[in-house]
C-alpha positions in Angstrom: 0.0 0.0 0.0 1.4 3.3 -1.1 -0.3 6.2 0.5 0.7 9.9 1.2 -1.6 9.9 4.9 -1.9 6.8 7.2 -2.9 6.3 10.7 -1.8 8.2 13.5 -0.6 10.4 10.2 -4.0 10.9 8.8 -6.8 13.7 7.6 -10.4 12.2 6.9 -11.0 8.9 6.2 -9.1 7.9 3.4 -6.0 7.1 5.6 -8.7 4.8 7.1 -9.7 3.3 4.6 -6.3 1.9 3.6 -6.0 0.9 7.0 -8.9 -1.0 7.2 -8.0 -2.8 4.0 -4.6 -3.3 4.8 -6.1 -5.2 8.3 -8.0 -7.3 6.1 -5.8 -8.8 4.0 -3.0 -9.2 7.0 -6.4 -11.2 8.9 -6.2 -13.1 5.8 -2.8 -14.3 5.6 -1.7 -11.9 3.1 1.9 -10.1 3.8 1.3 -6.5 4.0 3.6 -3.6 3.9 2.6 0.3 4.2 4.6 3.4 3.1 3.2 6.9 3.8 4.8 10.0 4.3 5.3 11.6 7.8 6.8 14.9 6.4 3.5 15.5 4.5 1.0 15.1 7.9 3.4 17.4 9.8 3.8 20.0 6.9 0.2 20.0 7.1 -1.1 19.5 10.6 -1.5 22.1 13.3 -0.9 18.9 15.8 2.0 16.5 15.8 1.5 12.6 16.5 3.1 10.9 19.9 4.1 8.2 18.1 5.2 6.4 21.6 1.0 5.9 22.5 0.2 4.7 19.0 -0.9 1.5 18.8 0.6 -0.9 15.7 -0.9 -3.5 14.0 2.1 -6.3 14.2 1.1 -7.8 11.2 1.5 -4.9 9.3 4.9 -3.4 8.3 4.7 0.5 8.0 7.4 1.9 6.7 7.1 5.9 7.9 8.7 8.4 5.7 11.1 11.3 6.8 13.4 13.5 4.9 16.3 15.7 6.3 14.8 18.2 4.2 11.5 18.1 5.9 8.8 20.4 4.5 10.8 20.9 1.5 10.2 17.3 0.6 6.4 17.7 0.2 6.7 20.7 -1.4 9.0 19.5 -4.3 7.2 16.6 -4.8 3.9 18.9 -5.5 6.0 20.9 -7.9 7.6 18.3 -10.0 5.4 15.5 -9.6 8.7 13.1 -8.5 9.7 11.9 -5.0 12.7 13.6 -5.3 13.7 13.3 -1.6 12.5 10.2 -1.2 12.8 8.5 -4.1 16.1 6.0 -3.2 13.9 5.0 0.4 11.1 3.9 -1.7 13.1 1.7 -4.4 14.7 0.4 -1.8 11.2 -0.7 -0.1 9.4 -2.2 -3.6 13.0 -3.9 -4.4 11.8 -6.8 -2.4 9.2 -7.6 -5.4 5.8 -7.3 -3.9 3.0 -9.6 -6.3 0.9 -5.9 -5.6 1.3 -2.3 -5.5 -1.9 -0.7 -4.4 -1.4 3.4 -5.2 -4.0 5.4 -2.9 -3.4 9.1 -2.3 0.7 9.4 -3.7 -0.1 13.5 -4.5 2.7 14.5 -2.0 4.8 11.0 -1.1 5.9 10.6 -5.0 3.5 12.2 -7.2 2.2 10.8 -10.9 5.8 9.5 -10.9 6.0 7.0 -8.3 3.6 5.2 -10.7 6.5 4.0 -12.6 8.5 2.4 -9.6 8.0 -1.3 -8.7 7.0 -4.7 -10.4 4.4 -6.5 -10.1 0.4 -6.1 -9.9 -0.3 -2.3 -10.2 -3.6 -0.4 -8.7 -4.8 2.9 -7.7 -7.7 2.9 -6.1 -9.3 6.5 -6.3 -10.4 8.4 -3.1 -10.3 11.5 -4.4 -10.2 14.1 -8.0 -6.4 14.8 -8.0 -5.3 12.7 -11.0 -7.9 15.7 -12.7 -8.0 18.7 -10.4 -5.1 20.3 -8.5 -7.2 21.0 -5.3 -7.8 17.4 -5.5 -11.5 18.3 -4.3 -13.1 20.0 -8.0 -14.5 22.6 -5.4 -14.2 25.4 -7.6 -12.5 28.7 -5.7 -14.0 27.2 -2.7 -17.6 28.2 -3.5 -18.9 25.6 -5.7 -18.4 21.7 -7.5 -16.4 22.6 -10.8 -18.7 22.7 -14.1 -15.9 24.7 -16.4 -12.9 24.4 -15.3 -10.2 27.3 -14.5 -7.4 25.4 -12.8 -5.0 28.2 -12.2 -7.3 31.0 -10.9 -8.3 28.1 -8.5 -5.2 27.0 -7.4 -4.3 30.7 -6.6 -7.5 30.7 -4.3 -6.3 27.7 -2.2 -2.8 29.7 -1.9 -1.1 26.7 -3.4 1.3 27.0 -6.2 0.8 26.1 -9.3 2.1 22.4 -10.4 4.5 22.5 -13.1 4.3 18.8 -14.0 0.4 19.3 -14.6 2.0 21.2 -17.9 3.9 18.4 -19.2 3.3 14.5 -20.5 4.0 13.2 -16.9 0.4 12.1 -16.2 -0.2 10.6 -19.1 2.7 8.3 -19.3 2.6 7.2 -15.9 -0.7 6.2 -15.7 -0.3 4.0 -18.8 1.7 1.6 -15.6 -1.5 0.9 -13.7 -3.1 -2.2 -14.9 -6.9 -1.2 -13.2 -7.7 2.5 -11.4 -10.2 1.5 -8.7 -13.6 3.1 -7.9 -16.0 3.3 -5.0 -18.2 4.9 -7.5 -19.9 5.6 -10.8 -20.2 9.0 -10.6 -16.2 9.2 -10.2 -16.2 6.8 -12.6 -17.2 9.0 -15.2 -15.9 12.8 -14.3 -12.4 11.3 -14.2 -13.4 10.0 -17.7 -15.3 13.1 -18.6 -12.4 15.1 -18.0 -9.8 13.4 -20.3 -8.0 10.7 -18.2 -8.1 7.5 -20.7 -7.8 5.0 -18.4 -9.0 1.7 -17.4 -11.6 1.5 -14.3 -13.3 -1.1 -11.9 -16.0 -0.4 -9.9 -15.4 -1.4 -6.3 -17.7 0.1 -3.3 -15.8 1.0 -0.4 -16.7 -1.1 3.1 -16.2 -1.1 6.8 -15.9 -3.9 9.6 -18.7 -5.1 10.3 -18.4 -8.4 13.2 -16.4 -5.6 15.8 -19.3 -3.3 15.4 -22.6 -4.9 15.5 -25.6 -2.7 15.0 -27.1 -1.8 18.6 -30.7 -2.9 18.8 -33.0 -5.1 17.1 -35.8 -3.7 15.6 -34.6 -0.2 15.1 -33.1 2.8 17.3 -33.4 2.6 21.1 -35.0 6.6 22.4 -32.3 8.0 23.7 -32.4 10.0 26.6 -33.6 13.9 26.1 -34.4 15.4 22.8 -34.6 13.5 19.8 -31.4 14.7 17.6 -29.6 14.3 14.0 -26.6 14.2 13.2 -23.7 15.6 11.3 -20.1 13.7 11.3 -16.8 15.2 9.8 -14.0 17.6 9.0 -15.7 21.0 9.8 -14.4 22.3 6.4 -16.3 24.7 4.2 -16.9 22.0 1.0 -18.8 19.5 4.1 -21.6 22.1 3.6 -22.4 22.0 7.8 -23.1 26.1 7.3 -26.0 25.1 5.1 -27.7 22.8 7.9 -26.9 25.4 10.5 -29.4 27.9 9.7 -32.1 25.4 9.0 -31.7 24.2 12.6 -31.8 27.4 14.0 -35.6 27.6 12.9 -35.9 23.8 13.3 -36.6 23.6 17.0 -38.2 19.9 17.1 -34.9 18.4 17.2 -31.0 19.0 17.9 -28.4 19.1 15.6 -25.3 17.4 17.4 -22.1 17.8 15.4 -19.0 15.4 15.4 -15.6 16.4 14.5 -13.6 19.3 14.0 -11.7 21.5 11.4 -10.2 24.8 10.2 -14.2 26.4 9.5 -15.0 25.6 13.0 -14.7 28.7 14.2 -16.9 30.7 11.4 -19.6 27.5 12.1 -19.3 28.1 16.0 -20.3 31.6 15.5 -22.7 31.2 13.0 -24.6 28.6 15.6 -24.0 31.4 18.5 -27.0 31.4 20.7 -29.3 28.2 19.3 -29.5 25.7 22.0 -30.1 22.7 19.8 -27.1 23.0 18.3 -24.0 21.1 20.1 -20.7 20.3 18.6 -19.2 18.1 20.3 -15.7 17.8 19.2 -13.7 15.2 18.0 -14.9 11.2 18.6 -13.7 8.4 19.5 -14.7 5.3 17.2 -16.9 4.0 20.3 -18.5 7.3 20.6 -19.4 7.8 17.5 -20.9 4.5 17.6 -23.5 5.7 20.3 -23.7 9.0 18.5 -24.9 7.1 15.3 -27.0 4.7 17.0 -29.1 7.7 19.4 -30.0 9.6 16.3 -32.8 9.7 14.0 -30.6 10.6 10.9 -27.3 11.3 10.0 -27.0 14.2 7.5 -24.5 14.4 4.7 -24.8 18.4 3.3 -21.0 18.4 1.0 -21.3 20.6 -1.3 -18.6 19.3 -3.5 -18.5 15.8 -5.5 -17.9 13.4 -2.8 -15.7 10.8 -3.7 -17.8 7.7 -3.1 -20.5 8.0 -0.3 -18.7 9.4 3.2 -17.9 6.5 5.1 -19.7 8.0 8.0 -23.3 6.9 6.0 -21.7 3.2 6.1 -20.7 3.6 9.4 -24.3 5.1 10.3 -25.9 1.8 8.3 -23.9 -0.6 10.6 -25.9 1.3 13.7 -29.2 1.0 11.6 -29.2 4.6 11.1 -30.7 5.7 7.7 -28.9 8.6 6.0 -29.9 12.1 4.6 -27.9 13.0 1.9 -27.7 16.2 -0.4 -28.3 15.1 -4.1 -24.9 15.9 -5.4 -22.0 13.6 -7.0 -22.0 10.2 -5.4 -24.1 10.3 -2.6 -27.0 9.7 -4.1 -26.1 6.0 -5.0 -25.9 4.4 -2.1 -29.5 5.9 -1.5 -30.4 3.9 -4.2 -28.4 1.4 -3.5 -30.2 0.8 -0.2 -33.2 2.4 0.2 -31.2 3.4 3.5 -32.3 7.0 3.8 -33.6 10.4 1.5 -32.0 13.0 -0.9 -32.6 16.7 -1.3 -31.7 19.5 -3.2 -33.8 22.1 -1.5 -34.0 23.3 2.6 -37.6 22.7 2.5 -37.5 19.4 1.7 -34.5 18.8 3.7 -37.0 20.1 6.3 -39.5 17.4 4.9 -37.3 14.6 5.1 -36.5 16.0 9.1 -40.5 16.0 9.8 -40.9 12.7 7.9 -38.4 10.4 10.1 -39.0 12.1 13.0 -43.1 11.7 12.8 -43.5 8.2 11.5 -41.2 6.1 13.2 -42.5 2.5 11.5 -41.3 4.6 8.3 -37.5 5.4 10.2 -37.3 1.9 11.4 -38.2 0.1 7.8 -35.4 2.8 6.3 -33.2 1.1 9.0 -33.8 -2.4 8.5 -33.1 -1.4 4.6 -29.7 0.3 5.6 -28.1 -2.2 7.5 -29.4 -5.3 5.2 -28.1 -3.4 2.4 -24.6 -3.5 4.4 -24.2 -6.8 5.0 -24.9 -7.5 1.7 -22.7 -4.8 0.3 -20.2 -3.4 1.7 -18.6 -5.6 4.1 -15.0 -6.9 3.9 -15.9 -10.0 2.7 -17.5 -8.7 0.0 -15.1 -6.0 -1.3 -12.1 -8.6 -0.7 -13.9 -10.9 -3.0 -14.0 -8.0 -5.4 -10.6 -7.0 -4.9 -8.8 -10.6 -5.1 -10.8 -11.5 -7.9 -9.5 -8.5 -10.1 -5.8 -9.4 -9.3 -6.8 -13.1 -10.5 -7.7 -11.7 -13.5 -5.1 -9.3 -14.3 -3.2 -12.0 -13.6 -4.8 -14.7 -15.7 -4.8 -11.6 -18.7 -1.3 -11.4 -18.2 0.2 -14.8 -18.9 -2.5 -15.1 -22.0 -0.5 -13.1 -24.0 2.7 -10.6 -23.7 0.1 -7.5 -23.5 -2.3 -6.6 -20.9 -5.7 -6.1 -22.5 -8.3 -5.4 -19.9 -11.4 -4.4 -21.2 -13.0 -1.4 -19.2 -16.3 -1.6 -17.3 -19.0 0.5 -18.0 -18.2 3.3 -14.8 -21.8 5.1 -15.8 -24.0 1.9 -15.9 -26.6 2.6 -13.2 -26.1 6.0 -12.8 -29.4 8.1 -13.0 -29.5 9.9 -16.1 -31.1 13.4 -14.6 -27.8 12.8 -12.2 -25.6 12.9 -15.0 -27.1 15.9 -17.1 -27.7 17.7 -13.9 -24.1 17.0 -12.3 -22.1 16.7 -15.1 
């Protein structure tokens, strides 16, 4: 697994993800070796990591980055699109001829690059836009998802440098190394293709554990003490779209909002909530608390207001509570709606409010969206199933590659099943 951000050195859940994967196929039997980049996290972070109280998983060797040059590392990475600091460390690591390289986020550990280094199997599985979109994020000037794109008046209003190597061929040869990009997602699926990158994808819904955290309950959500509430889980950044919910709980007074996690808009969101008493944030959460937070609440809202790179894992993490979801009908999330039958979607704050009034009034109607959720996860999107997904792949990349001297693999459909008023709406 090659990854820019892992755990304790991790923003969001993408770092989780590859963690959780990377458990999986070490439970398995599988020999399993990390590299992330330490430099990166600090560069980046307003905290540092005691690395002496982190806990390691001893059947998976991580192999922590650091450079002498420190920040400088990063940054030239970013700017050529080669690990130039780094570069011997990581030969050195894929010499031992792994059967599979799994890319994840590589944007400042190697850049498009690092996609040449190594032998063997090659993926990338996609949790974000940055093969296509310097921000990584297609939040266009931080106000709105990108329809026309304007990448370097963009960049300029994240305050990040422009990427010379975006300017050159680099991309487009070093993707041609990756046998299969993976994706949690149609909608990804087809705005990487939709924006020019040519390249071979599989569709692969992301997952999480599912025997360590068994829904609480039977039938449906215990009342919890006090009001009833929803909830809202994740970074407090501007593109998570909290500020939109805010001011429809301010004149929403049948429930509370109760808000999980924190961020650098946390501040603007704090004083935009001044003085309504059903709004709590409650800080950063532990796994376990989150847990009880998902499993207390009639909802958990998703608001982004950017194109979500497959479904946030908090809605899977809210189906394994038997939580339904409400989710803004934007880029992905509308899928695993479908998908489930899990939750609702909006586009407007009066029929947010209507999907509020709905699970909160007719609680047979909240408990059968429930049931629906958490079936539709133990069907779905549990280890076992992505693993069978992911295994099977490699078999057959494998199986394409001694038929012949050339890997022909033919690309799946990354659209099929997507609403079509999504796509002329979204796209």
């Amino acid at each position: 697994m090659i990854t820019t951000f892992y755990p304790p050195f991790n923003f969001g859940g993408d770092g989780i993800f590859v963690q959780r994967l990377s458990q999986e196929l070490a439970r398995r039997g599988h020999h399993v070796e990390v590299i992330h980049c330490i430099d990166s996290y600090r560069s980046l972070a307003r905290r540092d990591v005691n690395e002496h109280e982190t806990e390691h998983d001893p059947h998976i060797t991580v192999h922590g980055l650091r450079s002498a040059f420190g920040l400088l590392s990063p940054l030239a990475t970013q700017q050529t699109g080669f690990p130039i600091f780094k570069s011997g460390k990581i030969r050195r690591i894929l010499d031992q001829g792994f059967d599979v390289i799994n890319y994840h986020n590589i944007s400042l550990l190697g850049g498009p690059a690092l996609l040449r280094y190594g032998r063997g199997i090659k993926l990338y599985t996609l949790h974000e836009y940055w093969l296509v979109c310097p921000t990584h994020i297609l939040f266009k000037y931080k106000r709105e998802p990108c329809i026309t794109r304007n990448c370097l008046l963009c960049e300029l209003s994240y305050q990040r440098p422009p990427q010379l190597w975006r300017y050159t061929s680099l991309l487009q040869s070093a993707v041609a190394h990756v046998d299969r990009f993976i994706c949690p997602d149609r909608f990804t699926a087809a705005k990487h293709l939709e924006l020019g990158l040519t390249i071979p994808i599989a569709h692969m819904p992301h997952f999480v554990p599912v025997d360590d955290h068994p829904a609480s309950g039977s039938a449906g959500r215990s009342a919890p003490p006090g009001r009833p509430y929803f909830a809202f889980v994740g970074r407090l950044e501007k593109l998570k779209g909290l500020q939109t919910l805010i001011p429809v709980f301010r004149r929403y007074v049948k429930a509370d909002l109760l808000i999980a996690g924190t961020g650098t808009y946390e501040h603007h969101l704090r004083r935009l909530a001044a003085g309504a008493e059903n709004i709590r944030f409650l800080g950063f959460q532990s796994g376990a608390e989150l847990d009880q937070l998902y499993h207390g609440a009639v909802a958990v809202i998703a608001p982004s207001l950017n194109y979500e790179v497959a479904p946030p894992l908090v809605i899977l993490e809210a189906f394994r509570q038997k939580t339904p979801a409400i989710v803004r009908n934007l880029g992905s999330m509308p899928e695993i709606i479908d998908e489930s039958g899990g939750g609702l979607i909006y586009d407007t704050d009066d029929q947010l409010i209507g999907a509020l009034d709905r699970l909160l009034g007719d609680a047979p109607y909240r408990d059968l969206l429930s049931q629906r959720a958490y079936r539709a996860l133990q069907e779905k999107w549990t280890a076992d199933a992505y693993l069978e997904k992911y295994l099977g792949l490699i078999r057959e990349i494998q199986e394409s590659r001694s038929a012949g001297p050339s890997l022909e693999v033919p690309q799946e459909s990354p659209v099929e099943g997507l609403r079509q008023k999504d796509i002329e709406h979204q796209i």
